[in-house]
C-alpha positions in Angstrom: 0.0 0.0 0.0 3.1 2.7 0.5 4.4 1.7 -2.7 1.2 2.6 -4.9 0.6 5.6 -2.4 4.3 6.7 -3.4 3.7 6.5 -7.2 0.8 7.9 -7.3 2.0 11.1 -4.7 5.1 11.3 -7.7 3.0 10.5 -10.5 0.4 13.3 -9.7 3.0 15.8 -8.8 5.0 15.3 -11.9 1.4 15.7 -13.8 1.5 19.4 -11.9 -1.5 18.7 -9.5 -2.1 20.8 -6.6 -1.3 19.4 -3.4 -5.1 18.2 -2.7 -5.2 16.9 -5.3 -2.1 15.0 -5.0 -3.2 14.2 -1.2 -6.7 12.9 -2.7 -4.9 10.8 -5.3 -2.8 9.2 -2.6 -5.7 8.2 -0.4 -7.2 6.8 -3.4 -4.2 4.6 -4.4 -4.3 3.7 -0.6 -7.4 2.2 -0.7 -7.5 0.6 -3.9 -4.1 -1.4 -3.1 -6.2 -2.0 0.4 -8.9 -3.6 -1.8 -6.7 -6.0 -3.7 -5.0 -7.2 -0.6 -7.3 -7.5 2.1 -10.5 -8.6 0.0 -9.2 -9.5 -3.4 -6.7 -12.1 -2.1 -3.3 -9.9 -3.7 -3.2 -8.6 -7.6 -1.9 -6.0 -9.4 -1.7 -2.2 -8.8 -1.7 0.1 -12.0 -0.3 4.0 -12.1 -0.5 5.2 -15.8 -0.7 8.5 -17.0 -2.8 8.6 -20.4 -4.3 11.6 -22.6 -3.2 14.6 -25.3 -1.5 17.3 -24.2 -2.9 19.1 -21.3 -5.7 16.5 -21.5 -4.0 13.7 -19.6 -5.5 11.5 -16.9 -4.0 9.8 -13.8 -5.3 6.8 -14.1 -5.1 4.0 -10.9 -5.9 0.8 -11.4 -7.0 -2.5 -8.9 -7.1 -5.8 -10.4 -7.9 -9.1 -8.3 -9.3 -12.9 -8.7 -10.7 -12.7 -6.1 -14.5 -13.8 -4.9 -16.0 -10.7 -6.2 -18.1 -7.6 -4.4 -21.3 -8.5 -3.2 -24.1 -5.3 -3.6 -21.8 -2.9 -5.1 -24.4 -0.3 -4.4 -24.3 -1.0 -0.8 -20.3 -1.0 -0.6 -19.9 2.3 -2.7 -22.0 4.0 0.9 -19.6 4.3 3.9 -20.2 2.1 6.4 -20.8 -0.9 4.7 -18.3 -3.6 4.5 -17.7 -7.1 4.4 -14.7 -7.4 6.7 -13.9 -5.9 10.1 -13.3 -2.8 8.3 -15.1 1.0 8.6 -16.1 0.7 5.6 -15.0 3.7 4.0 -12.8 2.6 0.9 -15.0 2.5 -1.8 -16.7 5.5 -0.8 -13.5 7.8 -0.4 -12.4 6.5 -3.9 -16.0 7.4 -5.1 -15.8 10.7 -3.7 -12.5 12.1 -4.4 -11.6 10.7 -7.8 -12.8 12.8 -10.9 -14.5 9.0 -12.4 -14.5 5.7 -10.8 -15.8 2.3 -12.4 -16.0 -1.1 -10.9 -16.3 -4.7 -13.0 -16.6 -7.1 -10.5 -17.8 -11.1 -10.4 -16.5 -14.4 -9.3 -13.4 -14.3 -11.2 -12.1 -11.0 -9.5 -12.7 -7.2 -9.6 -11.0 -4.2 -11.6 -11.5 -0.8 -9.7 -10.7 2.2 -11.8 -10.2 5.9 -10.1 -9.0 8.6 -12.6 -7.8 12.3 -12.2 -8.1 14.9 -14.8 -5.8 18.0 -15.6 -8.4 19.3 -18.1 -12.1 18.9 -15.9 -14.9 18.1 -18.6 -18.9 18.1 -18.1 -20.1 14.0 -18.5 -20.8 15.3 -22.1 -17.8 16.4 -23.3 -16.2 13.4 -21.3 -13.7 11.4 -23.9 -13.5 7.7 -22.4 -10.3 6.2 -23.5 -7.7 4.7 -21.6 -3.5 2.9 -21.8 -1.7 0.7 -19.9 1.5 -1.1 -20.3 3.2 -3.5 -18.4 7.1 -4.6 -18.4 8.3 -8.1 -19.2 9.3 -9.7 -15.7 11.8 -8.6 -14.2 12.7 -5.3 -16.4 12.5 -1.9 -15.1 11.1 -0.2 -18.5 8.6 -1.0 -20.3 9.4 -1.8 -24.6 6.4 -1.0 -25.4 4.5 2.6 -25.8 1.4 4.3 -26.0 0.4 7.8 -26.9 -2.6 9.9 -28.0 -2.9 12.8 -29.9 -6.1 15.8 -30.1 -6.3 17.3 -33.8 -9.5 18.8 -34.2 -12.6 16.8 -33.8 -10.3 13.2 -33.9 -8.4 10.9 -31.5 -4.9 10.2 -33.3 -4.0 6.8 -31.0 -0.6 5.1 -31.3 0.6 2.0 -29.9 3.5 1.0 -31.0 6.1 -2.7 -29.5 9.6 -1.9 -29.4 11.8 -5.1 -31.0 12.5 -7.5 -28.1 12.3 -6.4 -24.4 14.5 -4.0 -21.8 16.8 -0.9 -22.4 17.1 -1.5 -25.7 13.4 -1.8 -26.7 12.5 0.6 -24.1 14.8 3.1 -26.4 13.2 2.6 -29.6 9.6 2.7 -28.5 10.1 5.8 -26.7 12.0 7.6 -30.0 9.0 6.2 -31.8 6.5 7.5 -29.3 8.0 11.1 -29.6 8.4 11.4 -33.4 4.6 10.8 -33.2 3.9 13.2 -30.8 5.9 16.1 -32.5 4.7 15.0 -36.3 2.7 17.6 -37.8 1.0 15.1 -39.8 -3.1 13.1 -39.2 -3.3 10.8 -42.0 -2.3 6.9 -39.9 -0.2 6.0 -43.4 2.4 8.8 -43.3 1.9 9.3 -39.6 3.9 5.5 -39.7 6.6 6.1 -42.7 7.6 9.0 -41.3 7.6 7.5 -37.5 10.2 5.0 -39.4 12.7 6.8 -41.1 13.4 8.1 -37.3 14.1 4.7 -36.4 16.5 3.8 -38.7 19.6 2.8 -36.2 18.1 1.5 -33.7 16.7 -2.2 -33.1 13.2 -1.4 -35.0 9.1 -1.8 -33.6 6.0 -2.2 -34.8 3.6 0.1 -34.6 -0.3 1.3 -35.3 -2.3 4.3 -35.4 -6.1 4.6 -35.3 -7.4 7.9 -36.1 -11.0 8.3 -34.6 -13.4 10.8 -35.8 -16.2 10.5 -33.2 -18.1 13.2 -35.1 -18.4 11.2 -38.3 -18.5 7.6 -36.6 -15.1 6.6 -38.1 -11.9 5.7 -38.2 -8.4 5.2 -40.3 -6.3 2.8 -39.2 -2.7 1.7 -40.5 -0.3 -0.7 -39.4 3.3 -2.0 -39.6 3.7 -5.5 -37.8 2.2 -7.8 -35.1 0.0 -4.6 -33.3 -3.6 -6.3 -33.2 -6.5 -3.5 -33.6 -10.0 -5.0 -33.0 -13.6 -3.1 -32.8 -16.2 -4.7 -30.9 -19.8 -3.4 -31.7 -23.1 -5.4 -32.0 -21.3 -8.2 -29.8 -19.3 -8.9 -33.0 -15.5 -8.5 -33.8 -13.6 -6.8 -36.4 -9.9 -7.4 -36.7 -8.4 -5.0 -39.0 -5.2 -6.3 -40.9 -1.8 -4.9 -40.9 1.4 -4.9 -43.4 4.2 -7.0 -42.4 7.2 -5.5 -41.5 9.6 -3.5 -39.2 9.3 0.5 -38.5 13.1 1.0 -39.1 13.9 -1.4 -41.5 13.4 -1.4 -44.7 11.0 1.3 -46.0 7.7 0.3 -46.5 4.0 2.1 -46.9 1.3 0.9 -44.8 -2.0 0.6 -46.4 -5.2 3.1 -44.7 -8.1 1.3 -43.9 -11.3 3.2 -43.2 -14.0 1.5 -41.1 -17.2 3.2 -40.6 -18.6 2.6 -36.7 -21.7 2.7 -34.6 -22.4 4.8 -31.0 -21.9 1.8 -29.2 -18.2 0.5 -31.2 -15.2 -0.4 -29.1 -11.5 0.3 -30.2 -9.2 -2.2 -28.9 -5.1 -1.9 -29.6 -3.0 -4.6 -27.7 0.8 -5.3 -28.4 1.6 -9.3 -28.7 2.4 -9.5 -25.0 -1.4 -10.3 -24.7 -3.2 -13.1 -26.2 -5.3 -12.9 -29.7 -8.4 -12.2 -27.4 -10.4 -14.8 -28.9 -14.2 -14.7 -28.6 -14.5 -11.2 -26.3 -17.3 -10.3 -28.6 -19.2 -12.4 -26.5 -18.3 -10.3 -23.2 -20.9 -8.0 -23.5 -21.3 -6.5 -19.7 -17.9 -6.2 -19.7 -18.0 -3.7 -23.0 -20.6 -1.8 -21.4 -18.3 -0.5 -18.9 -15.5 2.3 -18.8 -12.0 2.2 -20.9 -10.0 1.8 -18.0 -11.8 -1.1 -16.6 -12.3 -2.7 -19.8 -8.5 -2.3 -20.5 -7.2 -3.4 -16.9 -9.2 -6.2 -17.2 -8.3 -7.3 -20.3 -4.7 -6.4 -19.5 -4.9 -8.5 -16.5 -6.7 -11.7 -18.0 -5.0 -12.2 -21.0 -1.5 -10.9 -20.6 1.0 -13.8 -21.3 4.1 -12.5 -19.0 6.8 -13.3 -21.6 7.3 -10.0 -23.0 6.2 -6.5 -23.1 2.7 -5.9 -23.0 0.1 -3.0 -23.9 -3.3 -2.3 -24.6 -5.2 0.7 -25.8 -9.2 1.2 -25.4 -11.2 3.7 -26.7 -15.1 3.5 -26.8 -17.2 5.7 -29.1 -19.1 6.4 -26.6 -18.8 7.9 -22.8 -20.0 4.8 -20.5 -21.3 5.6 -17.7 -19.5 5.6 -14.6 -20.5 4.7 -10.8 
């Protein structure tokens, strides 16, 4: 619990929080790492920062296998608990965080808090949400994720850096940058020109989605083994990518334009995860927040023998607790 409430306290000053905030985020961290240890049997903790430019979100993250929370309603009062408690957790969290979402059942719970730099009305709210996680026993993570705000779309990148550690870690984050600072929107050049800054180091692979909530679509293109799936209608739509390396030799990734619905889900995930076979089916599970449906997903499926990373973005704001 002192670890998460130290990364968070450094996470949300580095963001440029004031210092309630910062206190509110620790408490938050406190009691979500409380969660996963005294009633969801140990897990995973989650710090992640995630958003444009003066947009991002601090995001904390609980995971567990636990046995699940009985009447969520009931919990989210204080006062209520199931253990010898006060009861207080999962009201704090409620009350101090700018959005919180639960998934919970017999096969664990994900509790998402988030912070905002930027406050926004419900309406204006964009739900989308990162995570990444570092092969065992590495301090940096190869893999990176990014978003970018240009006019009424979502520019996302997620891109795998070649192998795992330093190394990896280095060419993910020059890739990450370059599409940050390009000037460019269209996925295709976004990509070639996102290569030729790799050329010399050990190579990724890479996609960008840009999503035009406005008109209900999106332009994807992809170098490599980055998976990008849409979920809508509790179907799934994998959209392709070229083969290849971003730093080898130079190549031109095709733009694929898929029209969606309100209700579509944008899922990017790096090969550290599983193919995500049949999550069409998992329909509560889609109705819920990005975060939650990314930290579950993330926890579930990730196959701890490389980098991994996921990207979510719904069409849609769901709605929160």
């Amino acid at each position: 619990m002192a670890e998460a409430r130290r990364r968070t306290r450094r996470t949300a000053n580095a963001l440029g929080f004031d210092a309630n905030e910062v206190e509110h985020a620790a408490i938050v961290a406190t009691e979500i790492a409380q969660n996963v240890i005294r009633h969801g049997r140990g897990g995973r903790m989650l710090v992640e920062v995630f958003g444009a430019a003066a947009k991002e979100r601090l995001q904390i993250l609980g995971i567990d296998s636990g046995p699940g929370i009985e009447r969520l309603d009931r919990m989210l009062k204080d006062g209520e608990t199931s253990s010898t408690s006060l009861g207080t957790g999962l009201g704090a969290i409620h009350r101090l965080c700018d959005r919180m979402d639960v998934e919970t059942g017999s096969s664990g719970t994900v509790i998402s808090a988030e912070f905002r730099r930027c406050k926004a009305s419900p309406g204006e709210a964009i739900d989308h949400s990162g995570f990444r996680l570092a092969y065992p026993g590495e301090r940096r993570c190869g893999d990176a994720i990014a978003v970018r705000s240009i006019g009424d779309e979502c520019v996302y990148f997620l891109c795998d850096g070649l192998g795992h550690g330093a190394k990896a870690a280095d060419a993910a984050d020059k890739a990450r940058q370059a599409f940050l600072q390009a000037s460019q929107s269209d996925p295709g050049e976004l990509l070639s020109q996102i290569a030729e800054t790799l050329a010399g180091t050990r190579g990724a692979v890479g996609a960008i989605v840009a999503l035009d909530r406005a008109k209900g679509e999106l332009r994807h293109a992809g170098i490599g083994n980055i998976s990008t799936i849409i979920v809508e209608n509790n179907k799934i739509h994998r959209i392709s990518a070229r083969d290849g390396l971003l730093g080898g030799r130079p190549t031109t990734p095709p733009v694929e334009t898929v029209k969606l619905n309100h209700g579509a889900v944008l899922v990017m995930h790096s090969d550290g995860l599983s193919t995500l076979r049949g999550i069409e089916r998992q329909s509560s599970l889609f109705q819920r927040s990005a975060p939650v449906i990314a930290g579950k997903l993330l926890g579930r499926e990730s196959l701890k023998r490389d980098d991994a990373s996921i990207l979510v973005a719904r069409m849609n704001a769901a709605r929160s607790l």
